[in-house]
C-alpha positions as CSV (number, residue, x, y, z in Angstrom):
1,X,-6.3,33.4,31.2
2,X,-9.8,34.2,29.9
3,X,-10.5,33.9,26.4
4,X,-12.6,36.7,25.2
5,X,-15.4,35.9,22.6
6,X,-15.6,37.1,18.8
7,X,-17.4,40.2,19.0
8,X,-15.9,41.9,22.1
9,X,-12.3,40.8,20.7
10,X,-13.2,42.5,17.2
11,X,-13.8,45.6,19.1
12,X,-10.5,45.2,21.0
13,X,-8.4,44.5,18.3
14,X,-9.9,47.4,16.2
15,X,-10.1,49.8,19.0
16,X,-7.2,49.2,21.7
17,X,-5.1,45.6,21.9
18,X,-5.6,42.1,21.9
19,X,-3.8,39.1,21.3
20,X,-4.5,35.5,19.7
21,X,-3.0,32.5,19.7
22,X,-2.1,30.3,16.4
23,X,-0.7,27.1,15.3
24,X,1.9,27.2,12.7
25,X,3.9,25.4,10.8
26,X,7.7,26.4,10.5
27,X,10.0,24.5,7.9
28,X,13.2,25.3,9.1
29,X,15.9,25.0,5.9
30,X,19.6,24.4,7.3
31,X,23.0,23.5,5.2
32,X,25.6,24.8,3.4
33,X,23.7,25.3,0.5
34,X,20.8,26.6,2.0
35,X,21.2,30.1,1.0
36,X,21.5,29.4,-2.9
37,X,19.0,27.0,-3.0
38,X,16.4,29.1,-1.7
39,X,17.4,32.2,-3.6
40,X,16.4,29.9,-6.3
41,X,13.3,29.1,-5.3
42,X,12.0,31.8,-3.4
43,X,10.7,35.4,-4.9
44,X,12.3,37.0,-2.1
45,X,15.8,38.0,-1.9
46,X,17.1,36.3,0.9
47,X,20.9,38.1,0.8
48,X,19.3,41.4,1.4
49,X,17.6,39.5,4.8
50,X,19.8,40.5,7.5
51,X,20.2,38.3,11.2
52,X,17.2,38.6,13.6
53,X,14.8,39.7,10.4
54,X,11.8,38.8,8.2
55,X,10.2,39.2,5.2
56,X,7.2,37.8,3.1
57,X,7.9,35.6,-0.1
58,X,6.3,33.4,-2.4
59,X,7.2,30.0,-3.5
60,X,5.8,29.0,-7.1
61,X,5.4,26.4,-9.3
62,X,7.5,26.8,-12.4
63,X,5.0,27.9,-14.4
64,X,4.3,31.0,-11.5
65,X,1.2,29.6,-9.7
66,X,1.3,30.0,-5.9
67,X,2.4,27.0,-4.4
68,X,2.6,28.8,-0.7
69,X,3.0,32.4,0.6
70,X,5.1,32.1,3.5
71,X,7.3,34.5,6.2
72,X,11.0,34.6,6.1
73,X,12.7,34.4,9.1
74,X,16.8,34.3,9.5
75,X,17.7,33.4,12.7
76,X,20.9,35.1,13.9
77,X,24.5,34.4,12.8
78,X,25.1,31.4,15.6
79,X,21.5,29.5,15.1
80,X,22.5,29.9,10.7
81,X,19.6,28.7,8.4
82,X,16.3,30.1,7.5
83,X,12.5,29.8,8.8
84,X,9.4,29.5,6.2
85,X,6.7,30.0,8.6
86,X,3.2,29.1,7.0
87,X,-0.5,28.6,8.1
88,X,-0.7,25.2,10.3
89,X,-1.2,21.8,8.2
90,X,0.2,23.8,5.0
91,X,4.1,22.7,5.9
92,X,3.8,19.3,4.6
93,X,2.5,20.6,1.3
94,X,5.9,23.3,1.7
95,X,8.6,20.6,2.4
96,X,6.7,18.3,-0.5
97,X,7.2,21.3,-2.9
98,X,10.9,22.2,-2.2
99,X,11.7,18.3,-1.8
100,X,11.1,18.0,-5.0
101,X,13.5,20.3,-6.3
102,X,16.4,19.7,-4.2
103,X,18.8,18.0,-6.3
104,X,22.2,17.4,-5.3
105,X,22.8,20.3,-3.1
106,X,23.5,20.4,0.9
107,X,20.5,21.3,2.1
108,X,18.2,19.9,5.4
109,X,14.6,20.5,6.1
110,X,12.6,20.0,9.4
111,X,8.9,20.2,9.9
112,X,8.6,22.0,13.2
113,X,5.1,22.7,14.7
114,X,5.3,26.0,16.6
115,X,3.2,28.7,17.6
116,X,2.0,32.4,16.3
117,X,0.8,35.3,18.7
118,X,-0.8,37.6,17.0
119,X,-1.1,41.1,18.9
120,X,-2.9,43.8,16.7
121,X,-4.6,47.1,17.7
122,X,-3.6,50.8,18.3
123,X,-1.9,50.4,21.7
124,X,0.0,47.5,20.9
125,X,3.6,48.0,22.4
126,X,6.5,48.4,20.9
127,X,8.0,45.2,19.6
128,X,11.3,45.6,21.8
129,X,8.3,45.4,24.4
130,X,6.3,42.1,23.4
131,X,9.5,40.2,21.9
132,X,10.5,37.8,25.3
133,X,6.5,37.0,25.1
134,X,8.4,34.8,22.2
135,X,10.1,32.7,24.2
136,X,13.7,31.1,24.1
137,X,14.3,31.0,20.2
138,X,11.5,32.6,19.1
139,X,11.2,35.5,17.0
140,X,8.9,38.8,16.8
141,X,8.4,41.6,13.9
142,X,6.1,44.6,13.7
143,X,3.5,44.1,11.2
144,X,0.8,46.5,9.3
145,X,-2.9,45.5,8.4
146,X,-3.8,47.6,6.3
147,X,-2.9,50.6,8.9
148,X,-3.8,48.3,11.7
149,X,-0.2,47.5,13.6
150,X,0.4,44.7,15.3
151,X,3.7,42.7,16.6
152,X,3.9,38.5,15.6
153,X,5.6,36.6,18.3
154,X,6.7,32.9,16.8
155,X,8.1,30.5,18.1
156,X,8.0,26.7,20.0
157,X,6.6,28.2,23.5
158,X,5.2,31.6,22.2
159,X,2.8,33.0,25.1
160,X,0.7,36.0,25.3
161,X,2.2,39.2,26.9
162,X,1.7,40.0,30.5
163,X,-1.3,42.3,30.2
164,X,-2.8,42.1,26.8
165,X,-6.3,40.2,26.9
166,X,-6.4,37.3,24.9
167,X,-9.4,36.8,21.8
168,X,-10.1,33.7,20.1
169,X,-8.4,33.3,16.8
170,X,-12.2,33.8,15.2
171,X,-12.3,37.4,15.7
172,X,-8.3,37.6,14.4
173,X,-9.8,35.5,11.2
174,X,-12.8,38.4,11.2
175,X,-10.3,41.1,11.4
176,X,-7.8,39.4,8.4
177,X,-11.1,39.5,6.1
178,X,-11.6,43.0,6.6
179,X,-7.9,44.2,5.8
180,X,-8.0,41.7,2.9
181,X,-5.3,39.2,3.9
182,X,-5.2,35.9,2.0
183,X,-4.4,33.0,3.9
184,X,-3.3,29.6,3.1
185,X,-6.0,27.0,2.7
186,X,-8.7,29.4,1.8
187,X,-7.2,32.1,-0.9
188,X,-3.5,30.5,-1.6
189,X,-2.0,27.2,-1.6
190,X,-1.2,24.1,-4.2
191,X,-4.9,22.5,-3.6
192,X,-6.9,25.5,-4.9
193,X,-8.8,24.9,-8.6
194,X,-8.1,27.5,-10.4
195,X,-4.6,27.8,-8.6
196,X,-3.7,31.6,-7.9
197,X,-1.6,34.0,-10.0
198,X,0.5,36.3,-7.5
199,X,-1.2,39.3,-8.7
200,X,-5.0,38.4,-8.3
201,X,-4.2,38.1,-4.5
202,X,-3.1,41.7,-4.5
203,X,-0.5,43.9,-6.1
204,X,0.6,44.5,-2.5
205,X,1.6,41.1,-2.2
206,X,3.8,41.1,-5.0
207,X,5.0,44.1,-3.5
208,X,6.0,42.8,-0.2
209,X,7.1,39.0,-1.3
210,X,8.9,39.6,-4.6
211,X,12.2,41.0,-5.4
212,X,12.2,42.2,-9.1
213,X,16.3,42.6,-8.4
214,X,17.8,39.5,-7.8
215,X,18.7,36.0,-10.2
216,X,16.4,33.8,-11.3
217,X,13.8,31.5,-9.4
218,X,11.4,29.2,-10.0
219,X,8.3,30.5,-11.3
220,X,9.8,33.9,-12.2
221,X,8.7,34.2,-15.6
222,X,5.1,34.7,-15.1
223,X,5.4,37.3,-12.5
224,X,7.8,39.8,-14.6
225,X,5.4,39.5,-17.6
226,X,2.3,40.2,-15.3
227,X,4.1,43.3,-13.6
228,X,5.2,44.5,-16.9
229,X,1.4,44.6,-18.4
230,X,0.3,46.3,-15.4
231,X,-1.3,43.3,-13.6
232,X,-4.8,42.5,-15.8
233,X,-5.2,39.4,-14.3
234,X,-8.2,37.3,-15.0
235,X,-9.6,37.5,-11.1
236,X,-8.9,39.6,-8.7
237,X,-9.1,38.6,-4.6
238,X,-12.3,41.8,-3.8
239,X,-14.0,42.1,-0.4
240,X,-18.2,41.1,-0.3
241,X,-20.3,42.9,2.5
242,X,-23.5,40.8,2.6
243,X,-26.9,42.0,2.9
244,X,-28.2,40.3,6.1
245,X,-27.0,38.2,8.7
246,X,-26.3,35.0,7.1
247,X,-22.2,34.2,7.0
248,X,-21.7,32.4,3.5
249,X,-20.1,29.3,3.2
250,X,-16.3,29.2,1.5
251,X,-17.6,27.7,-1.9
252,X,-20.5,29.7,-2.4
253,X,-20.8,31.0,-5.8
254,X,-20.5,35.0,-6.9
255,X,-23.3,35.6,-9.3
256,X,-23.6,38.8,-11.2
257,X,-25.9,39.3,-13.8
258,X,-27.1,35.9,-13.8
259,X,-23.7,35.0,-14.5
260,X,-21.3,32.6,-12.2
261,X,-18.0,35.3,-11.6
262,X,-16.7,34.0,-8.7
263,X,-16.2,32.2,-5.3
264,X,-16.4,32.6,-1.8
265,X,-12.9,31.6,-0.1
266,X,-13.0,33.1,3.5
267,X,-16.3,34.3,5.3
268,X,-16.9,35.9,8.9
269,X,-19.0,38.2,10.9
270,X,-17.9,41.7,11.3
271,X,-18.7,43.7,14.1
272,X,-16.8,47.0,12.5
273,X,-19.3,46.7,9.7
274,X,-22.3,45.2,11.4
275,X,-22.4,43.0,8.8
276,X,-21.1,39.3,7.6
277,X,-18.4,39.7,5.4
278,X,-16.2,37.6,3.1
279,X,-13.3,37.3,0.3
280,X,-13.7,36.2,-2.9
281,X,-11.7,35.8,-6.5
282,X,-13.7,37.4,-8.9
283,X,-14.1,38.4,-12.4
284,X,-11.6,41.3,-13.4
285,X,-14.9,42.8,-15.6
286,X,-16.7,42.8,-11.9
287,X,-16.2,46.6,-10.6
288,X,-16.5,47.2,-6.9
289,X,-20.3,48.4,-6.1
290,X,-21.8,45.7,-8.0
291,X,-24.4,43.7,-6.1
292,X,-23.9,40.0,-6.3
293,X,-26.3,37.3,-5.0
294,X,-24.7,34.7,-3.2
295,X,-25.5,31.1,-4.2
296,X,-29.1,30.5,-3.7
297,X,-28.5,33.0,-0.9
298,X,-28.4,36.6,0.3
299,X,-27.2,39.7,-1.8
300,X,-23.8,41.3,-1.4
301,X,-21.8,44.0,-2.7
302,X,-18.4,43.7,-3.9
303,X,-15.8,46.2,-2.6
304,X,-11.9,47.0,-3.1
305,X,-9.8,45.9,-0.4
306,X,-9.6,46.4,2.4
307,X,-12.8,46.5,3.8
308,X,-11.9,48.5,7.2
309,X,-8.1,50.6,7.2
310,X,-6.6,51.2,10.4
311,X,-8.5,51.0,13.8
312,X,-11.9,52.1,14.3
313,X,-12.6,55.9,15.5
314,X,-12.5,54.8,19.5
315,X,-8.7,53.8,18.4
């Protein structure tokens, strides 16, 4: 199958249907206490996760710092266990990071190196549609970016569907920048200096990966006591549309005023926009519309997420 090249596949993903192809890392957690031990470490509420189903959580350090953002699968009754799905070469980080809390209960975990189709666009098909394109085992789920729907296929042979053209995963990466999606690596994870508060990421993170209903878990704390002060975080994760053609580098500084506010995490070239485009953590006192010069670089201005909703007008 042809591979269709960054800008064309923006404009397909935007505007009609496309698929791209992912690594992933899949930690799959089986055992008889697999249940309670996760409930205890994961923000989600896995008893409310029903058979064939799945659900965004966070796993935190104690003291509430993301560790990982990952998808929560539950395989049906007869396979038993759970899936943590995360970006590719963050699993061994995950396993590292529940390892080390896994104390004297029944509880197995596997590294298993899968893979992700992503299908996005206004004619994607229903997921009843797409979901054998995920092979024997695998899984699929409708998803939403930022009014842009889609359908994930996971798992060990995941293909692409019989008639949706395939785009490299660099116009995917373009179209996650522009609906404001952290990813692992680059906004989220246990390597990041200043590691990441829940909220700065987005209150519809927290909103999707965190169940303010069930017992305790690791790292709890610090995410009731930010929701309950209405989420004045000292950064927040804002969307830079640069002035020029030059893509920043992830690292570049965010200076306002003469003043060091920020950093660039993910950066890409966006063909809704006609513009490069990035993410950045930035100063909560930085108010979207402010122009902010880019390292020794080009201008930008800073904007509320997300940068594009839904598909494009040709949609």
């Amino acid at each position: 199958m042809t591979v269709i090249a960054e800008v064309e596949g923006q404009r397909l993903l935007r505007e009609d249907v496309a698929a791209a192809r992912l690594p992933r890392d899949v930690v799959r957690a089986t055992g008889e206490d697999a249940l309670d031990y996760l409930q205890g470490q994961l923000s989600q509420d896995l008893a409310a996760l029903g058979p064939g189903a799945a659900t965004y959580s966070l796993v935190l350090e104690p003291a509430g710092k993301v560790d990982a953002w990952v998808r929560l699968w539950r395989p049906d009754e007869d396979a038993g266990g759970f899936l943590l799905e995360v970006e590719a070469g963050a699993g061994e980080a995950l396993v590292a990071r529940l390892e080390r809390f896994r104390l004297r209960v029944q509880v197995e975990l596997e590294l298993l190196r899968w893979s992700l189709v992503a299908v996005r666009g206004p004619a994607t098909p229903p997921v009843e549609q797409l979901a054998p394109a995920a092979g024997e085992g695998g899984f699929a789920t409708a998803v939403d970016w930022a009014g842009l729907p889609g359908v994930d296929l996971l798992g060990e042979h995941a293909a692409v569907p019989d008639g949706v053209p395939e785009v490299d995963a660099a116009a995917l990466d373009a179209v996650r920048i522009e609906a404001g999606r952290p990813a692992m690596g680059s906004e989220l994870g246990p390597d990041l200096e200043p590691k990441v508060i829940p909220a700065e990421a987005g209150e519809w993170l927290v909103e999707q990966s965190v169940s303010f209903t069930k017992g305790c878990y690791t790292g709890q704390e610090l995410v009731a006591r930010v929701d309950s002060r209405g989420s004045n975080t000292p950064r927040k994760l804002r969307g830079l549309v640069v002035r020029g053609d030059v893509v920043p580098e992830p690292g570049t500084p965010v200076v306002v005023d003469g003043r060091e506010r920020g950093t660039v995490t993910s950066a890409a070239r966006s063909a809704a926009l006609g513009a490069p485009v990035a993410l950045a953590y930035v100063h909560r006192s930085v108010e979207p519309g402010a122009t902010a010069r880019l390292g020794e670089g080009p201008e930008a201005v800073v904007q509320a997420l997300p940068l594009v909703q839904g598909p494009l007008a040709g949609g």
